[in-house]
C-alpha positions as CSV (number, residue, x, y, z in Angstrom):
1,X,49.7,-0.4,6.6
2,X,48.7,-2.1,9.7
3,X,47.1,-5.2,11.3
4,X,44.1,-5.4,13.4
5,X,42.1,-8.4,15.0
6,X,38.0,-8.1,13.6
7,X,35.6,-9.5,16.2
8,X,32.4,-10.5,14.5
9,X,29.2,-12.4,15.5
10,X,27.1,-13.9,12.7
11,X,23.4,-14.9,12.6
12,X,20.5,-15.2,11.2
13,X,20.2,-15.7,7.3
14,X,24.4,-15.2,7.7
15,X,24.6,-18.6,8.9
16,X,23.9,-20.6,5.4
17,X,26.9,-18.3,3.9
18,X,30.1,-20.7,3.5
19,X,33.3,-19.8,4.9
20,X,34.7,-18.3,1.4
21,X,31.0,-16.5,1.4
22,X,31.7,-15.0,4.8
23,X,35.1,-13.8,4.3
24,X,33.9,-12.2,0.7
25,X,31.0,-10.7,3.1
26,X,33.6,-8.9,5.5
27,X,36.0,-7.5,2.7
28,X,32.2,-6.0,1.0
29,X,32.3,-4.7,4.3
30,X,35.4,-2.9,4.8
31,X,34.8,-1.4,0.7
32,X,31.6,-0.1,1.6
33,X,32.7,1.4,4.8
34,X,35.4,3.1,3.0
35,X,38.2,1.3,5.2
36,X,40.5,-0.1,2.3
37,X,41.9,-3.5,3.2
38,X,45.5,-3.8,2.0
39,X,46.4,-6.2,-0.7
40,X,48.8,-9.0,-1.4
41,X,51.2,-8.7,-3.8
42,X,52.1,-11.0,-6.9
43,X,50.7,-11.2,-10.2
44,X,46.8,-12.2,-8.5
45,X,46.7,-9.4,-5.2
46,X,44.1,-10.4,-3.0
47,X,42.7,-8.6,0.5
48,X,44.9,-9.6,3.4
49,X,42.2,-10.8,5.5
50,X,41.8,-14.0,6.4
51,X,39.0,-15.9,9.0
52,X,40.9,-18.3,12.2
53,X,38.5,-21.2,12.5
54,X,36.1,-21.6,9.6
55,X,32.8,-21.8,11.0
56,X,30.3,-24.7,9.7
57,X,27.4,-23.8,7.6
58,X,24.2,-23.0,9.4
59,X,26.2,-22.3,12.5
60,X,25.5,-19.3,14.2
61,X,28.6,-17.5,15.9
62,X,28.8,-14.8,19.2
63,X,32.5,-14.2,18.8
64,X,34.4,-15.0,15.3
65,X,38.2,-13.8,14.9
66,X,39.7,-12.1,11.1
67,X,43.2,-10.9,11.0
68,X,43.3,-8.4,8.3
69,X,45.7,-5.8,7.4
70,X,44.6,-2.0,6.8
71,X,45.7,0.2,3.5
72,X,45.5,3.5,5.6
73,X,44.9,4.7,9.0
74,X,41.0,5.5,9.8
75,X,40.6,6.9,13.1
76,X,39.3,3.7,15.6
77,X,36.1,4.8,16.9
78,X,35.4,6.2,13.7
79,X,36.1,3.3,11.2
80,X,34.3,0.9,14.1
81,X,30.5,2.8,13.5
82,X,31.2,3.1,9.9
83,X,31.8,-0.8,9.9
84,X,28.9,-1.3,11.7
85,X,26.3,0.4,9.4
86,X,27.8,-1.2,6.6
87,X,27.8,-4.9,7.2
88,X,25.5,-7.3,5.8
89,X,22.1,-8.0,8.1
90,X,23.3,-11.4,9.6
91,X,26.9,-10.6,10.1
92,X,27.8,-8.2,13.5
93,X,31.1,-5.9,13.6
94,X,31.7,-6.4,17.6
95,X,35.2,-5.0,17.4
96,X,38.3,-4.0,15.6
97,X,41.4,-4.1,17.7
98,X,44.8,-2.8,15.8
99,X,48.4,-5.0,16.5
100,X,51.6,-4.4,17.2
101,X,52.8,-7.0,14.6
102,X,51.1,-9.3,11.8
103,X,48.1,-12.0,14.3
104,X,48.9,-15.5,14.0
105,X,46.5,-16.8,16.1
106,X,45.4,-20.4,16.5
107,X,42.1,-22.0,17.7
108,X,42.3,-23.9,20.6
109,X,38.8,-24.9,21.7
110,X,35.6,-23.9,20.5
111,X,32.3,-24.4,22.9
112,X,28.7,-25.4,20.5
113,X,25.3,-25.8,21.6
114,X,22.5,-27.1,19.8
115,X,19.0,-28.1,20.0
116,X,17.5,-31.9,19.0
117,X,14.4,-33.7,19.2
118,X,15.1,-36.0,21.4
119,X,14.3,-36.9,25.3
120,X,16.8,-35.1,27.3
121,X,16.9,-38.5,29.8
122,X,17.7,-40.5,26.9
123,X,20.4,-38.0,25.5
124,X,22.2,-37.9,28.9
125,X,22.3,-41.8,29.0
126,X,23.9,-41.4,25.2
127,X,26.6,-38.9,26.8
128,X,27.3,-41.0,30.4
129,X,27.8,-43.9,27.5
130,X,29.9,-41.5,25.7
131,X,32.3,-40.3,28.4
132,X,32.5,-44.0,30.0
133,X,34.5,-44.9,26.5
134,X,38.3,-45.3,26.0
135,X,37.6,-44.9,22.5
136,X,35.0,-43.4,20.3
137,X,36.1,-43.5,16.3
138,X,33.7,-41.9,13.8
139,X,34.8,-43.0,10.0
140,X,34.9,-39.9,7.6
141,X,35.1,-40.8,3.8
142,X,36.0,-38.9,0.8
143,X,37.3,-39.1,-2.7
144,X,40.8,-39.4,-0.7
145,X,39.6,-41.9,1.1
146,X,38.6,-42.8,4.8
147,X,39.9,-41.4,8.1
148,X,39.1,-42.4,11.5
149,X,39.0,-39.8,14.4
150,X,38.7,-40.7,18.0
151,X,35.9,-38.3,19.3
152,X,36.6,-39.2,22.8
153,X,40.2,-37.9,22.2
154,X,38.8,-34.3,20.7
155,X,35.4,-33.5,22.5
156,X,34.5,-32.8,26.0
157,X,32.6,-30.8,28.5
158,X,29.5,-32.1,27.4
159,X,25.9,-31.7,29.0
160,X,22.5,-32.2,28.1
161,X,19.7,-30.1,29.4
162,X,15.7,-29.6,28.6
163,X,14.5,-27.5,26.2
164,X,11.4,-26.1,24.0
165,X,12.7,-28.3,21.3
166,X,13.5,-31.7,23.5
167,X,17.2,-30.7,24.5
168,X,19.7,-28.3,24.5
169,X,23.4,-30.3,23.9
170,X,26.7,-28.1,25.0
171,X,30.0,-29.4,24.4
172,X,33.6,-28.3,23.6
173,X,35.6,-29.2,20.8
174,X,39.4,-29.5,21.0
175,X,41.3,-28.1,17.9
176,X,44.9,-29.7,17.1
177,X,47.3,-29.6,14.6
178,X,46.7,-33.2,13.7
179,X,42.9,-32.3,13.5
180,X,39.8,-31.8,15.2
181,X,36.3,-33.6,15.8
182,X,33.4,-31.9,13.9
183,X,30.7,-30.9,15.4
184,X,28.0,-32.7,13.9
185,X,29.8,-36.3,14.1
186,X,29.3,-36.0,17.5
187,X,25.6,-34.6,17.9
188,X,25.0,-37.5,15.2
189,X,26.7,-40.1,17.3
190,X,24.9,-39.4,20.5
191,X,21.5,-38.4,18.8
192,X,22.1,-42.2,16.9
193,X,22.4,-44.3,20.3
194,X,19.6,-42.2,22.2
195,X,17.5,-43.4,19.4
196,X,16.6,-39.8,18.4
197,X,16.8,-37.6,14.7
198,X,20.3,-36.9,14.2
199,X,19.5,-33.5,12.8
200,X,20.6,-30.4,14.8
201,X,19.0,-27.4,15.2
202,X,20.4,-23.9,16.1
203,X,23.8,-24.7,16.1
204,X,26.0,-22.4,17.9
205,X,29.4,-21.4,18.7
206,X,29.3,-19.8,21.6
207,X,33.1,-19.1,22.6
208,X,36.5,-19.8,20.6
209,X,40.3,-20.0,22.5
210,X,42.9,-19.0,20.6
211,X,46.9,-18.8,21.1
212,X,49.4,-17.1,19.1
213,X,51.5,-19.0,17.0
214,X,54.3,-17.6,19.3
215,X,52.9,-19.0,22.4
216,X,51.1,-16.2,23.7
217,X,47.1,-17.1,24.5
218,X,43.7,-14.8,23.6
219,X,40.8,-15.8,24.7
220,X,37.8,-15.0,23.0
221,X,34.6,-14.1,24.4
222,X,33.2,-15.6,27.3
């Protein structure tokens, strides 16, 4: 058996699948290529793969991350084309990259850009507001009850350009092990106080940092 990082992009109809959906999608994958994923042991085996950073739903993705572990040796280029012609429309085999040991790694940073309908003047007042702030808390609540988290703390690298749509929003969300801003409190926050729909269109993640768990750093794509 042996451990590989899978690159993937994922677009189109692919982005409405949730991140259990999307994981399912890639072990379908591997069985119809013929590239058997190794299994967990216990009395419920699963596949050993497993996805970094789950993605939202409706986001599209250039450069995704899957550690999974291989049954049996397929020769590289080989299982790679056979990958390729098997996965899903929507969901893009970009690479498959064998390890010395078991990947642990950790998402740093992702970069999103979105489209909204709003005046890209107006939307860049919103974000010089924004970045002018100590402090930015958005309330989430749930059956556990409410948590605050600062945005200013885990967002950054923001900017706001014209678009076909009104504007094109890019910014970079930090990822800690305390947590992590989501993307769409913040595209709903600035969208809010430039007096525009919240609603975000074409949301992308463009590029994902990662570390190892050990300290070493991967990059993903630029």
């Amino acid at each position: 058996m042996s451990w590989h990082l899978l690159r993937f992009s994922r677009h189109g109809a692919a982005r409405y699948l949730s991140h259990l959906d999307t994981a399912r999608a890639l072990q379908r994958t591997f069985a119809r290529a013929g590239v058997p994923v190794a299994l967990s042991r216990g009395m419920r085996p699963r596949p050993r793969l497993s996805l970094v950073l789950p993605l939202p739903v409706g986001a599209a993705a250039l450069s995704e991350l899957a550690a999974v572990e291989l049954a049996e040796p397929v020769e590289t280029d080989d299982r790679l084309a056979r990958l390729r012609a098997a996965a899903p429309e929507g969901l893009g085999v970009e690479a498959l990259e064998p390890a010395a040991a078991r990947p642990r790694p950790v998402a740093v940073s992702a970069d999103y850009e979105c489209e909204l309908a709003a005046e890209p003047e107006r939307l860049a007042r919103a974000l010089a507001w924004f970045e002018e702030q100590e402090r930015v808390v958005a309330e989430r609540t749930s059956p556990k009850g409410t948590k605050s988290v600062d945005l200013r703390h885990y967002v950054g690298g923001a900017f706001v350009k014209r678009s076909r749509r009104g504007s094109l929003l890019g910014f970079t969300v930090r990822y800690e092990s305390a947590g992590a801003a989501r993307p769409e409190e913040f595209v709903r926050l600035l969208a809010t106080r430039a007096g525009a729909d919240p609603v975000m269109r074409d949301l992308v993640r463009t590029r994902v940092a990662y570390k190892e768990s050990r300290g070493h750093s991967r990059a993903g794509k630029e």
